[in-house]
N, C-alpha and C positions, 0 to 999 in steps of 0.2 A: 670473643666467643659469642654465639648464637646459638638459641634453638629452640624447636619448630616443635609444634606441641596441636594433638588433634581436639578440638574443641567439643564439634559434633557434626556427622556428617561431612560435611564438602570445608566446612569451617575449622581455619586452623588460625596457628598467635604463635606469631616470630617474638622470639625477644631476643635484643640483639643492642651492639653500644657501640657510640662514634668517640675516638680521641679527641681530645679538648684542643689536642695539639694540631689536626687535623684542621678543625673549626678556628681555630687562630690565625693561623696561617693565611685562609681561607679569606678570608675578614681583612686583615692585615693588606693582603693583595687588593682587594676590591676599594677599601678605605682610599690607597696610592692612587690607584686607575682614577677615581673620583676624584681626587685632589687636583689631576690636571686643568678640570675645566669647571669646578664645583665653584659655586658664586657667593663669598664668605664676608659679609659686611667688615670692612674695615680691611680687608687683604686685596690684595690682587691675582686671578686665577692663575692657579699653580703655586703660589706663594702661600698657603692657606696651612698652616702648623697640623703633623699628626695629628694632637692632642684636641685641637678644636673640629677636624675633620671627626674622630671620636667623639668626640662628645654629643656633636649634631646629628651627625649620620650611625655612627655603630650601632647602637640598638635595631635601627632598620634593617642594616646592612646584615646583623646578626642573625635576624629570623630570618631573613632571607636565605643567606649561605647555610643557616639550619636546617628549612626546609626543603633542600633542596641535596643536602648530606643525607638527610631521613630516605628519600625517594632513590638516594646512587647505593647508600647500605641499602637498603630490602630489594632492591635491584639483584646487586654483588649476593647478597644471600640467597634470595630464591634461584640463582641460577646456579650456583655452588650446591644448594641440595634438588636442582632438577626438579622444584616446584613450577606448575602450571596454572599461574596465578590468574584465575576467571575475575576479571572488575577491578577496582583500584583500595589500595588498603588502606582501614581506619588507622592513622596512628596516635600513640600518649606516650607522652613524655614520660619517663618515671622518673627521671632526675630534676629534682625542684629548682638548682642550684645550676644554669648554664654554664657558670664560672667552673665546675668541677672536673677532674682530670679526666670522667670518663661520662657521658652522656649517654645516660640507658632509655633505653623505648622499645613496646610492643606497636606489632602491626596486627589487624587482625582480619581476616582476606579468603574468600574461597577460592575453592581450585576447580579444575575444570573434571569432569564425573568420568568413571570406567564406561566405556558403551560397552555393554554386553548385548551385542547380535544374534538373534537364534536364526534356525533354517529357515531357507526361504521356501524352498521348494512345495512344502503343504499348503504355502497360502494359493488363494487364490484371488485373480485379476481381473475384474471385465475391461477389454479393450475396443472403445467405440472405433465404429469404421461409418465412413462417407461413399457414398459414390452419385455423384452428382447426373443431373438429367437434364433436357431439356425444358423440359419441365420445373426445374428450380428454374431457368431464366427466365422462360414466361413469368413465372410469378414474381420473379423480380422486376421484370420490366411493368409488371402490371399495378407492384407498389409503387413504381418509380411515375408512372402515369397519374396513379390515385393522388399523389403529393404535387401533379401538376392539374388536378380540376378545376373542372369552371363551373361553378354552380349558376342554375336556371330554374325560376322557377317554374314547381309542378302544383297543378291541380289537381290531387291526391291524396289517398294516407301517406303518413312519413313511414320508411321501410328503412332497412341498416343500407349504409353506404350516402343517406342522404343527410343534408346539412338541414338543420331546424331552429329558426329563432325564436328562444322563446324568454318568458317571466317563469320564475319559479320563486317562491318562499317555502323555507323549512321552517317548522315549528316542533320544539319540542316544549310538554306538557304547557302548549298554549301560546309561547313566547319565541319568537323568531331566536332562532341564534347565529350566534357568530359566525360570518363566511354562509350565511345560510338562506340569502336572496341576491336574486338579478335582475334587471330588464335587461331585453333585446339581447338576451344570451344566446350565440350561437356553437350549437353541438353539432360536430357529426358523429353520427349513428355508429356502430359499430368498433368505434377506434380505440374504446375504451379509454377514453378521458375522461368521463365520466362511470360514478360505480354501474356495474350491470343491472341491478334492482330499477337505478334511475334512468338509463337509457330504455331498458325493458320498456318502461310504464310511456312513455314519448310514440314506442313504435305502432303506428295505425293511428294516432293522433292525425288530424286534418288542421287548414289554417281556422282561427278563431276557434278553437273548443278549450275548454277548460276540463281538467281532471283534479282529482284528491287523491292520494293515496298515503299506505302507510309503509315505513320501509324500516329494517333494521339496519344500523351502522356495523361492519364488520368491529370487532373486539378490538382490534391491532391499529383500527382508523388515526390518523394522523391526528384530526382534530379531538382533545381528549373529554371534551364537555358532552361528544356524540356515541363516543366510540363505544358500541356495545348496548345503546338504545335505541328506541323507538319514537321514530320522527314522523310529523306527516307534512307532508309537502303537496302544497297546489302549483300546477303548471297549467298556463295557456299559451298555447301555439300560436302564433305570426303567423310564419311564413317558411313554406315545407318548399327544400331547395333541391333538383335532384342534378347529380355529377354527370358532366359530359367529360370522360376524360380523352385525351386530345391522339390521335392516329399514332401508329408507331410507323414514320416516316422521316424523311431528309431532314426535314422543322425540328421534330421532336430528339433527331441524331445531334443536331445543332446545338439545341440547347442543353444537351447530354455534356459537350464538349467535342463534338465532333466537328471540326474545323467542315471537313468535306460532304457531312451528309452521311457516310455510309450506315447505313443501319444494319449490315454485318458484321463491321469494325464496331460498336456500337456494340451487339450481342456479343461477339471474342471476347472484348474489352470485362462486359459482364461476368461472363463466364470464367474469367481468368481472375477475379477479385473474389465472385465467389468461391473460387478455388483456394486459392491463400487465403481466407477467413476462416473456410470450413475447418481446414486443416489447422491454422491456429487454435480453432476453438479445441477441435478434438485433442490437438496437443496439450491443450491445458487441463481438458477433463481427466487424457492417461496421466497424464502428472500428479495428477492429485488421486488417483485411486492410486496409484504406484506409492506415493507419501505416506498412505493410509496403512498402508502394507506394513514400509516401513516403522510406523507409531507401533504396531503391534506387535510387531518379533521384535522390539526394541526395549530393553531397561537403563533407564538411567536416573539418578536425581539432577536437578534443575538447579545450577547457582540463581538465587537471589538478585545478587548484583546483574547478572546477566538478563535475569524478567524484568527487574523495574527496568532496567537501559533498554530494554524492549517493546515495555508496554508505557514507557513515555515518548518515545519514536514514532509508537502508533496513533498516539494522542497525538501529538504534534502534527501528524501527517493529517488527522480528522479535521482536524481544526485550520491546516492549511485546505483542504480540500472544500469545505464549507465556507469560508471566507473566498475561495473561486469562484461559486457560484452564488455569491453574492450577498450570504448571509450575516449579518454581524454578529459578530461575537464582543460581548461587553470587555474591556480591559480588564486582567486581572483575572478572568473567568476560567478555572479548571475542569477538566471534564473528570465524572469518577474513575480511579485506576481500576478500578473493578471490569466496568466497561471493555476492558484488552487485555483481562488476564489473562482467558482461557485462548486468545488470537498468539499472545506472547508468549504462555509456554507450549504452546501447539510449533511456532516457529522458531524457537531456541532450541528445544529438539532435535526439529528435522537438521536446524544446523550442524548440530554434534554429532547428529548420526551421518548427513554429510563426509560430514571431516574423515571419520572414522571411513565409511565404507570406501572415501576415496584412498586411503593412507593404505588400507590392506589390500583393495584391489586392484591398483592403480588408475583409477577414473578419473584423470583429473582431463583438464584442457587439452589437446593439443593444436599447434599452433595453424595446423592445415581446415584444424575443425572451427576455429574460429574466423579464417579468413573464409570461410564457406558462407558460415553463417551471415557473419556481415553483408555477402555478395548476395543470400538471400532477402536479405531486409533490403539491401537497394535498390532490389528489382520492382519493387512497388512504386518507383519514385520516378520524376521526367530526368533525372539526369544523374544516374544511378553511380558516377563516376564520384561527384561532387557528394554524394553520401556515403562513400569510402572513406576520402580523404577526412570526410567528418568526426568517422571514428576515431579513425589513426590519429589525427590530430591531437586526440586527450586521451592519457592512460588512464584514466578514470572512465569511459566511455568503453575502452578495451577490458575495463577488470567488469566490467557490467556483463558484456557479453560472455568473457570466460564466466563467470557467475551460469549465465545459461546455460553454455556448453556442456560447464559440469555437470548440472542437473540434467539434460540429455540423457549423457552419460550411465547418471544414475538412473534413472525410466529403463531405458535398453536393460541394463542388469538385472535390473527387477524382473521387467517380462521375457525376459531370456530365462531367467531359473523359475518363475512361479508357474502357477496352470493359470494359463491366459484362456477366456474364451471371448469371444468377439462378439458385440452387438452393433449390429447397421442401427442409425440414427436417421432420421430427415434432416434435410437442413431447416426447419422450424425445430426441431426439439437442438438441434444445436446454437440456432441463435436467441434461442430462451435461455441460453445460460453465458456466463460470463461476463 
């Protein structure tokens, strides 16, 4: 006998009981198998007496076949009452006495929440659009140039675009601090590497002059000894460097990757990258206004087990990503869960609202949309054939992409039933995000 009792909320307590005869059996079998090759001082394997196979091993073998009866019972039960068991269940023993005929235990487990969906059709959607110009290339070729300068020097003030080496010391209320002098440091102007306060104070500097100044640290500043005070810093200027940047010609197609030279191929090439990025971006920003959508005609409560399994994926992920780029992280060192609550039930959510909208309206993958997709991601590639087989390769790699697809999916729904209205973007406000 069994049964399912509501605790509170999404929280419910099986209670439920395994035959002792069951668990014997069970044992029994496992005890045999292990006697074939089980290595018993004084026997020879396979020759090794039940009684001492027992003696040695059963208790092991016991919890084991226990835990493992525990997990096939609330299995056999929650599917018997068409429970939707979100995360894995606590369970306790109630019976003290292993040896007894009937083995009682609670589990106690949430379940996955009702989505209740309201109308779409009130909300509303802004959907960016792009349309690219001539003009986006030139400036792209014209970052692409700036990253290939060749500083020379000028006998002049320093202006934005040029390179300045200089000494600076920060001082705050007197005493240098931390990260807060150099020699022979070279900035260029405008690139914002440096805060704007400090590049400001440089521009019209000449070589050999010295300045003073006073600057506030933004509140939010990395370094937290500064962040939100007032520092003064002396700089004097070297040597004011100005950018020759180099012809856009065969040389320059060359060094692009253009085997041959052509500085047509060269712009197409451009222009066809900016074109897939654009469009990625903007695909990500309707993504997430369409998401938003859904957070608010959405009700549901949030299993627990389902946020911590979420917001310690997102830890793990921070702490893989920062050890990437180079930083240690001490052994043993936790980041606060706090840190990824509001990221993990923002994304638990959209999950179950997922599920849901796919289940009623049929959005899931189909199998022509994902071979699409794939055939669009290879097209960015020199041998777009070899990034096919890539996928195919691993069903893991394919469930990545039906993951997309579905989401797709779900976008199109969204702005098919809301009031969408459209706003054109540049492509500078679209590569300011993402």
């Amino acid at each position: 006998m069994s049964n399912v009792e509501t605790l509170s909320g999404l929280q419910r307590r099986l209670s439920a009981s395994i035959p002792q005869q069951q668990l014997r059996g069970e044992v029994e079998a496992r005890l045999k198998h292990l006697g074939r090759t089980a290595k018993v001082h004084g026997f020879r394997p396979g020759k090794v007496p039940f009684k001492v196979l027992e003696k040695q091993y059963g208790p092991s073998v016991q919890q084991e076949v226990l835990g493992e009866s525990l997990q096939r019972s609330f299995a056999e039960v929650a599917i018997a009452n068409k429970l939707q068991v979100a995360g894995y269940p606590q369970f306790e023993l109630k019976t003290t006495d292993l040896n007894a005929p009937q083995i009682e235990y609670s589990a106690t487990f949430e379940v996955y929440p009702e989505v209740k969906l309201g109308s779409i059709a009130g909300e509303s959607v802004t959907r960016v659009t792009f349309a690219m110009s001539e003009a986006d290339v030139d400036e792209t070729i014209k970052t692409l140039r700036k990253q290939r300068a060749v500083f020379k020097k000028a006998e002049r003030a320093a202006k934005n675009d040029d390179q300045v080496r200089i000494d600076f010391s920060g001082k705050l209320n007197g005493v240098v601090f931390e990260g807060g002098e150099a020699k022979d440091f070279a900035v260029v102007l405008g690139t914002g590497r440096m805060l704007p306060d400090f590049e400001n104070a440089i521009v019209g500097m000449k070589a050999g002059e010295t300045k003073s100044f006073d600057m506030t640290f933004p509140a939010d500043y990395h370094g937290k000894d500064v962040a939100g005070k007032q520092v003064t810093f002396t700089i004097t200027a070297h040597v004011v460097e100005e950018a020759h940047l180099p012809a856009v010609d065969a040389e320059f197609a060359k060094s692009m990757g253009m085997a041959d030279g052509d500085v047509d191929k060269l712009k197409a090439e451009i222009r066809d990258n900016i074109g897939r990025e654009a469009q990625r971006r903007a695909k990500v920003r309707n993504k997430d206004s369409a998401m938003d959508v859904l957070l608010q005609i959405a009700q549901l409560d949030v299993p627990k087990a389902l946020l911590d399994s979420e917001a310690e994926r997102l830890m793990q992920q921070t702490v893989h990503d920062m050890e990437a780029r180079g930083m240690k992280i001490p052994k043993g060192m936790q980041l606060p869960a706090d840190m990824f609550l509001e990221r993990a039930t923002k994304r638990v959510k959209l999950g179950l609202i997922l599920a849901e909208l796919v289940k009623q309206h049929d959005l899931g993958a189909k199998p022509e949309q994902m071979k699409a997709l794939v055939q669009e991601y290879a097209q960015s590639y020199e041998h777009p054939e070899e990034v096919v087989r890539w996928y195919n390769a691993e069903p893991g790699r394919m469930r990545e992409i039906e993951n997309l697809v579905l989401e797709d999916n779900v976008v199109a729904w969204v702005l098919a039933g809301a009031k969408v209205s459209d706003q054109a973007v540049t492509l500078t406000e679209l590569m300011g995000s993402n």
